[in-house]
MARDRENLO-562212 format. One line per field, with one value per residue (C-alpha): residue in one letter; x, y, z. Coordinates in nm, 4 decimals, m for minus. Example, Ala and Ser with C-alpha at 12.3 -4.5 7.8 and 13.67 -1.06 7.14 Angstrom:
// residues 2
res	c(a/s) .
east	c(1.2300/1.3670) .
north	c(m0.4500/m0.1060) .
up	c(0.7800/0.7140) .
***
This chain:
// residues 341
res	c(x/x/x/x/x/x/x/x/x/x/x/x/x/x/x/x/x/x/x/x/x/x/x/x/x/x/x/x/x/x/x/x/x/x/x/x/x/x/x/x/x/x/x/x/x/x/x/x/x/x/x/x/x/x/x/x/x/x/x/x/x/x/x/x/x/x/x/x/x/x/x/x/x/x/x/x/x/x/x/x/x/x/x/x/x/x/x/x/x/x/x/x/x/x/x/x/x/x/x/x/x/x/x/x/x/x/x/x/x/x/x/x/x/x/x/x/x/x/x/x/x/x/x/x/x/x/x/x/x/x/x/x/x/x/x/x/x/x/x/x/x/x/x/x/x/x/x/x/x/x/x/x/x/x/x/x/x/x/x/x/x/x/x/x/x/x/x/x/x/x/x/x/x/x/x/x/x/x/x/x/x/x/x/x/x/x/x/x/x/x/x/x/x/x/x/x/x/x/x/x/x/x/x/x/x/x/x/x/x/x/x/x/x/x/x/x/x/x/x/x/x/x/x/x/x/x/x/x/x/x/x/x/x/x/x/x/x/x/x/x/x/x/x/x/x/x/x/x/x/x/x/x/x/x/x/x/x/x/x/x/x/x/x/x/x/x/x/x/x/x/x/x/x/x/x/x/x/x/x/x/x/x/x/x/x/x/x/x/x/x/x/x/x/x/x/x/x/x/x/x/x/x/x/x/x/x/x/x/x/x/x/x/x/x/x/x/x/x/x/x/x/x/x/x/x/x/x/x/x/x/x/x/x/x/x/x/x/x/x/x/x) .
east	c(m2.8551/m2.8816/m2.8314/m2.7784/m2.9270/m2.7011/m2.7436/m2.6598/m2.3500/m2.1956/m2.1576/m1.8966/m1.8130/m1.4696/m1.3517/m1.0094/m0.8653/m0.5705/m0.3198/m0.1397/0.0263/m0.2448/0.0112/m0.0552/0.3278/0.2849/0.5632/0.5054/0.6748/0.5555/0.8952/0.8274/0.5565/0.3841/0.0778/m0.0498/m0.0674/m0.4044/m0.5451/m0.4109/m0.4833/m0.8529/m1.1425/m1.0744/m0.7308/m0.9116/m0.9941/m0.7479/m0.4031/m0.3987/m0.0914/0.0481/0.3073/0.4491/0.4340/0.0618/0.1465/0.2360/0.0337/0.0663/m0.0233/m0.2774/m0.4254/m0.2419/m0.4076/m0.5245/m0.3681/m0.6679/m0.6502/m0.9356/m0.9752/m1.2821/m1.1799/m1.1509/m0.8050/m0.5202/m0.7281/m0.9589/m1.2718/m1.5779/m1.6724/m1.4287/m1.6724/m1.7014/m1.3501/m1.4247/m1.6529/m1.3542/m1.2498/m1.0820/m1.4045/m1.5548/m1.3264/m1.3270/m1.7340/m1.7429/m1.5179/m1.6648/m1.9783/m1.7866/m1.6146/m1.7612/m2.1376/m2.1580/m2.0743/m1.9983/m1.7332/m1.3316/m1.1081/m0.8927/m0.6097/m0.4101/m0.6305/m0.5610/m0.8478/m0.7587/m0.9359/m0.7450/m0.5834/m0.4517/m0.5957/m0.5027/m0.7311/m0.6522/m0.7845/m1.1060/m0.9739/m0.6440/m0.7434/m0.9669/m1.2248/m0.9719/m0.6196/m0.4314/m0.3403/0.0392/0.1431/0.1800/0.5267/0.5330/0.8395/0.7800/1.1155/1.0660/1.3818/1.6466/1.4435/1.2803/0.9756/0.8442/0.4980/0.2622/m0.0219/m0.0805/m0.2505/0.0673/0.0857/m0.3033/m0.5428/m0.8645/m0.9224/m1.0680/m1.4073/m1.5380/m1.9090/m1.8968/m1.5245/m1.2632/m0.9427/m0.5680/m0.3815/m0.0338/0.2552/0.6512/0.7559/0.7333/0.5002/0.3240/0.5974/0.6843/0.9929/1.1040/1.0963/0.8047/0.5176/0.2436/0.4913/0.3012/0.4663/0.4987/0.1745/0.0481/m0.0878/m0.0505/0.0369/m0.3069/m0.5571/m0.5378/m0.9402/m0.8354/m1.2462/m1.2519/m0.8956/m0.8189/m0.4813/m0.5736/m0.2193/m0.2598/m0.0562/0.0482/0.2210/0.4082/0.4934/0.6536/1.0201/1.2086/1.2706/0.9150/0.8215/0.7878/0.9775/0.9368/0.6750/0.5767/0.2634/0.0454/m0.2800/m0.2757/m0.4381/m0.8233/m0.8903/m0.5766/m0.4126/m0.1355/0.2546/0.2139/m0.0599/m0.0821/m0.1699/0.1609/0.3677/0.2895/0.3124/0.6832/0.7235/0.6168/0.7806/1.0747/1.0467/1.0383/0.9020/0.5477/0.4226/0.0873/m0.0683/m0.4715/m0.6582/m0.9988/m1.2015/m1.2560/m1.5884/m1.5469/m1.8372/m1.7005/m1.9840/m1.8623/m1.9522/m2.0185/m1.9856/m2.0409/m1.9500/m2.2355/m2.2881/m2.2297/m2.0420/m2.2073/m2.2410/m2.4845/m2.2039/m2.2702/m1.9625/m2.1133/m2.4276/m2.6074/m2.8078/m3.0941/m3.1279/m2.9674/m2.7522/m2.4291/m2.2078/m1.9051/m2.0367/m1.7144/m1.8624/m2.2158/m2.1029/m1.7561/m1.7858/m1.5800/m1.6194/m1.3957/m1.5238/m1.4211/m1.7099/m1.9303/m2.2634/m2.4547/m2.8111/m3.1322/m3.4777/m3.5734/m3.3192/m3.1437/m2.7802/m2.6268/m2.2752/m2.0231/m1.6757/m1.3772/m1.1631/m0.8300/m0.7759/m1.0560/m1.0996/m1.1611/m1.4738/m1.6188/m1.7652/m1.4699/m1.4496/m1.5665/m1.4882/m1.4975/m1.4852/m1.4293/m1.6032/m1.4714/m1.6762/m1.5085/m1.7162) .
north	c(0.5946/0.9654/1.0790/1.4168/1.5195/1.6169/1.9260/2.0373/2.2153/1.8964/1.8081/1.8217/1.6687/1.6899/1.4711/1.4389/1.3175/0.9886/0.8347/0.5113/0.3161/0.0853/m0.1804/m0.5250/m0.4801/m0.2134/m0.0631/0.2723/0.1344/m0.1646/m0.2986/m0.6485/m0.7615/m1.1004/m1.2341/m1.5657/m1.7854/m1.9281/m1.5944/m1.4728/m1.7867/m1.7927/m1.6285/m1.3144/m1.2998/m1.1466/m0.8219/m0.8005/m0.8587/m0.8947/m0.8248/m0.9316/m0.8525/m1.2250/m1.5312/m1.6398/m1.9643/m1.8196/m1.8268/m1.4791/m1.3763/m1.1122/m0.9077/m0.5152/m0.3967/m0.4831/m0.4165/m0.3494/m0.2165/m0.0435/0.0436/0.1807/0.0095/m0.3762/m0.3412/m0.5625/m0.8534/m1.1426/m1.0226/m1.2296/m1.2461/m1.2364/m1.0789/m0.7833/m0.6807/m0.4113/m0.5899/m0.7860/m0.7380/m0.4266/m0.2694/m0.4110/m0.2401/0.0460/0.0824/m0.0179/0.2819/0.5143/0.4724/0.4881/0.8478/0.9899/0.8915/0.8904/0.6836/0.9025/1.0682/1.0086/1.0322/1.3774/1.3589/1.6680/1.8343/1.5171/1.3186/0.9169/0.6223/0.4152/0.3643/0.1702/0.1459/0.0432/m0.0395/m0.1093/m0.3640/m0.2082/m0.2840/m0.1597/0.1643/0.2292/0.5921/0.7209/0.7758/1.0439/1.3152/1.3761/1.0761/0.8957/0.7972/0.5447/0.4750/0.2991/0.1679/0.0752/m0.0690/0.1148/0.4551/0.5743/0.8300/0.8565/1.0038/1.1462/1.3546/1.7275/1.7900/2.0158/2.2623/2.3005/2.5245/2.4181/2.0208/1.9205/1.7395/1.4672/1.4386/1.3595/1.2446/1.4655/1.4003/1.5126/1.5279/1.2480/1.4716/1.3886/1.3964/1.2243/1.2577/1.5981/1.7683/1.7917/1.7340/1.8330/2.1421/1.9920/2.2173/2.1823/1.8593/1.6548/1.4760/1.7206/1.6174/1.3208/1.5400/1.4252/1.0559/0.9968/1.0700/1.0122/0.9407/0.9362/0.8600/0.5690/0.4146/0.4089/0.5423/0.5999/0.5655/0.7408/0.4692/0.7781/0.9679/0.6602/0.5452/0.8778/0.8933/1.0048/1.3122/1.3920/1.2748/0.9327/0.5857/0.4404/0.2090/m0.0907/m0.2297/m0.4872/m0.3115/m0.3675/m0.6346/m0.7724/m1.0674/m1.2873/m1.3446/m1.0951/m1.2753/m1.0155/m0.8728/m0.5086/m0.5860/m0.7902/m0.5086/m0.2578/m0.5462/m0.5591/m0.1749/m0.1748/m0.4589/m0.3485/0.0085/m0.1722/0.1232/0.1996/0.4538/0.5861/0.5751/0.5498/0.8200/0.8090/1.0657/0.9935/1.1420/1.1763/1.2833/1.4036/1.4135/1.6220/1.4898/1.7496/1.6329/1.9340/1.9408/1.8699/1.5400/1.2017/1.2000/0.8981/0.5735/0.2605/0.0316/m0.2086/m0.1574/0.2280/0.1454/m0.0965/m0.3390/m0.3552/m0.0249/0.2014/0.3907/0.5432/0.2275/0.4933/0.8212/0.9711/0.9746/1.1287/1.4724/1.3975/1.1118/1.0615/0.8078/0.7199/0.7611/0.4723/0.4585/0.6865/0.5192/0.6686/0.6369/0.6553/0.8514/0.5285/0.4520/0.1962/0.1629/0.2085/0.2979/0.2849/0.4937/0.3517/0.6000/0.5472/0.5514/0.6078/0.9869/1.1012/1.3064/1.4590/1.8352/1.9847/1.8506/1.8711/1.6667/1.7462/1.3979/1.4176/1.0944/1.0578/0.8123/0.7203/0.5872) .
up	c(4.3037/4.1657/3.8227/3.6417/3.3224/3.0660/2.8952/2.5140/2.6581/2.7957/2.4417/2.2006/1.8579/1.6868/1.3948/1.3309/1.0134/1.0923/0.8417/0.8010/0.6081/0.3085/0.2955/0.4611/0.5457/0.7825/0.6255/0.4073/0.1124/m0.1056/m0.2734/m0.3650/m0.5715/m0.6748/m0.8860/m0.9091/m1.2201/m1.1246/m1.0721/m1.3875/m1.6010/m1.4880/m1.6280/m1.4083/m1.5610/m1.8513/m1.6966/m1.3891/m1.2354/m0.8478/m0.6990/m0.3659/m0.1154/m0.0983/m0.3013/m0.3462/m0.1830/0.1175/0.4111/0.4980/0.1399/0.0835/m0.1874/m0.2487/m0.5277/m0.8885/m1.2694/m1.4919/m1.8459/m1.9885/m2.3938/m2.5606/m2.8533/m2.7106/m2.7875/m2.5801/m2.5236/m2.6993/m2.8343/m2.6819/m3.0708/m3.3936/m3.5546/m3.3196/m3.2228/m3.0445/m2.7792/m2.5148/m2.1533/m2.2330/m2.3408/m2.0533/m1.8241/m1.9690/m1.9969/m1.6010/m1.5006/m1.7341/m1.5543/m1.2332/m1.2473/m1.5305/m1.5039/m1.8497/m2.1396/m2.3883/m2.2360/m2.2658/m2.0119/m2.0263/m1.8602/m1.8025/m2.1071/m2.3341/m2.4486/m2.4050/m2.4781/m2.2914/m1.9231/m1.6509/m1.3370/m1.0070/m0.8236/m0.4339/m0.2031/m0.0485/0.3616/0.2758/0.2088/0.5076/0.3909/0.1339/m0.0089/0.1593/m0.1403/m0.1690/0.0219/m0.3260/m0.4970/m0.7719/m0.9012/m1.2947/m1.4906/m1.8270/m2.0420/m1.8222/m1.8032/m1.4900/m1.3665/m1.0500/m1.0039/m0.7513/m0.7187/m0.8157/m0.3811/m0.2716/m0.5882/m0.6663/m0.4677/m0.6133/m0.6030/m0.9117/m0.9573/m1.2307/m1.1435/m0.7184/m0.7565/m0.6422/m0.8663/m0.8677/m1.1360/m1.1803/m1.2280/m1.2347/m0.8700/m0.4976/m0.1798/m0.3689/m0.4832/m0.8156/m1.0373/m1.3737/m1.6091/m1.8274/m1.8753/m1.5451/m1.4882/m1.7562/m2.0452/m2.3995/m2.5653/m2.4164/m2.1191/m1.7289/m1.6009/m1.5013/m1.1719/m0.8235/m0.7264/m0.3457/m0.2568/m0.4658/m0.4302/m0.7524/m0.9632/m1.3660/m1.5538/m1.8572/m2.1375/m2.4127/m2.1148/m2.0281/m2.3504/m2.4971/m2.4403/m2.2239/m2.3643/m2.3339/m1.9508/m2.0043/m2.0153/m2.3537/m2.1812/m2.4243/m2.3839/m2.6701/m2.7287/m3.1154/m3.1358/m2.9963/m3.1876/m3.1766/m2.8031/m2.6988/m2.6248/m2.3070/m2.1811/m2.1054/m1.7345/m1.7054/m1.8857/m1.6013/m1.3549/m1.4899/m1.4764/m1.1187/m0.9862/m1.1800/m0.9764/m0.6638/m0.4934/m0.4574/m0.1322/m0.0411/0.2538/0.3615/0.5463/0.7491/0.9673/1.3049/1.4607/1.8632/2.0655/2.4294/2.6890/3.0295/3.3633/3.6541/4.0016/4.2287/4.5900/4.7117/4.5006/4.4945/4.8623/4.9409/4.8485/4.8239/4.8608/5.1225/5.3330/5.3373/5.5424/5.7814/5.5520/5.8694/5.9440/5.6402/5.8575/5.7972/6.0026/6.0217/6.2452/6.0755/5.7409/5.8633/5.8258/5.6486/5.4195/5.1610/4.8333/4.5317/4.1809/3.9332/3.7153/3.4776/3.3754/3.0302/3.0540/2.8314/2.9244/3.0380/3.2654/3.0544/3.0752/2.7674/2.8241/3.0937/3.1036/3.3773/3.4975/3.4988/3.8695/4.1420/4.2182/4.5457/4.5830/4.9445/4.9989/4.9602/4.5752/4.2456/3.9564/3.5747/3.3626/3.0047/2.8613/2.4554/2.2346/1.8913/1.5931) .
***
């Protein structure tokens, strides 16, 4: 057996970036949605609404993403204490992604140059997603009492990605798949600034509540939600109101994106190598002779395998062709051998 050292210029990395769809569905849109009472009635009900594709009794059932509602001031849920109102799940959420995005916890959200104390976030199943969200491949599609706004990101109409600490962010605007809609100043709602951030790294969406609860007139839907109150129980919580405005959309599209790093290694066989082989059939097992006097001066092998070996002669990795190549002295081969991690 022979080998050949590979050299640096046999080497060469590429990375190319692949997208599919994040649903469990396979399918790019998400139009029916589902939660299950148990889920929602238990203790983790208190800080999160998972949503599924089917019914959670189903068998095929399997977690999309999660409703959470964050507020600095513990509004739009129990408070762990009556006496300290502002201290509940809300708070707790909110504290938890404030450390997240912003890295610091004295800092509001701003979303589209409005400071808010407040948000949803949605929060997407960590497998579904694969490395990241791919920007401008989100449409969300909200309806609130009869009115209507679809949203995406800001990817297609900004040159300069924006950045909250390590987190790139793009802005929510009025629009679908990246492009934007409306006549509304930079696409946000009148006052109440943009609908939120895509944080594509992190798979999260940050609904901004004041953009979505201004009126139509103004960008948004009229969107109701109960965050008045912290120390007696809510008749709805705020998770379940944009469960409703979802579901009620019956539209939700983005898709997942990941980098994929391939090493290609090239394999030289010159003319006058690797002609012949060790095979048994090849040569006399007594006496290591060529058994064909044909193939003494013209012999002629079939490559169907590419072996990767270490310094120490260790086999590490092995590469099939797709069909055996012929190889003699009046050949050379060039394999291209691509390894994906």
């Amino acid at each position: 057996m022979s080998f050949n050292r590979l050299e640096t210029s046999d080497f060469v990395q590429s990375s190319d970036a692949v997208s599919s769809t994040l649903w469990s569905t396979d399918s790019p849109t998400l139009s029916t949605f589902f939660t299950s009472s148990t889920q929602e009635g238990g203790n983790s009900g208190k800080y999160y609404l998972t949503v599924y594709q089917t019914g959670s009794a189903q068998s095929n059932a399997a977690p999309q993403f999660d409703i959470a509602y964050g507020n600095s001031m513990g509004s739009g849920s129990l408070a762990y204490n009556s006496s300290v109102s502002s201290n509940s799940p809300t708070s707790t959420v909110y504290g938890q992604f404030q450390d997240l995005i912003l890295g610091d916890e004295n800092t509001d959200f701003n979303f589209g140059g409005v400071t808010i104390n407040e948000f949803f976030a949605l929060s997407f199943e960590r497998a579904r997603f694969k490395e990241s969200i791919l920007p401008g491949s989100l449409t969300l599609k909200l309806t609130s009492g009869g009115n209507t706004v679809f949203i995406t990101d800001n990817s297609k109409i900004t040159t300069v990605p924006q950045f909250i600490g390590t987190n790139k962010i793009y802005q929510l605007i009025s629009g679908s798949s990246g492009n934007a809609s409306g006549d509304l100043t930079n696409y946000y709602t009148s006052n109440s600034g943009s609908y939120g951030w895509l944080i594509p790294d992190l798979g999260l969406i940050l609904l901004n509540p004041k953009a979505l609860a201004s009126t139509p007139a103004h960008g948004g839907i009229s969107f109701l939600y109960s965050s008045s109150t912290s120390t007696t129980s809510p008749i709805t919580t705020p998770n379940r109101s944009l469960f409703t405005a979802i579901s009620g959309g019956a539209s939700f599209i983005v898709n997942s994106q990941e980098t994929i790093s391939s090493n290609y290694l090239f394999i030289r066989a010159r003319s006058s190598e690797y002609n012949y082989s060790t095979n048994p059939s090849f040569i006399s097992g007594s006496t290591g002779e060529i058994i064909f006097n044909s193939f003494i001066n013209t012999p002629r092998t079939y490559v169907t395998t590419v072996g990767l070996y270490n310094d120490t002669n260790e086999l590490v990795a092995v590469a099939k062709l797709s069909r055996p190549l012929p190889k003699d002295f009046t050949k050379e081969a060039l394999i291209r051998v691509k390894l994906d991690f």
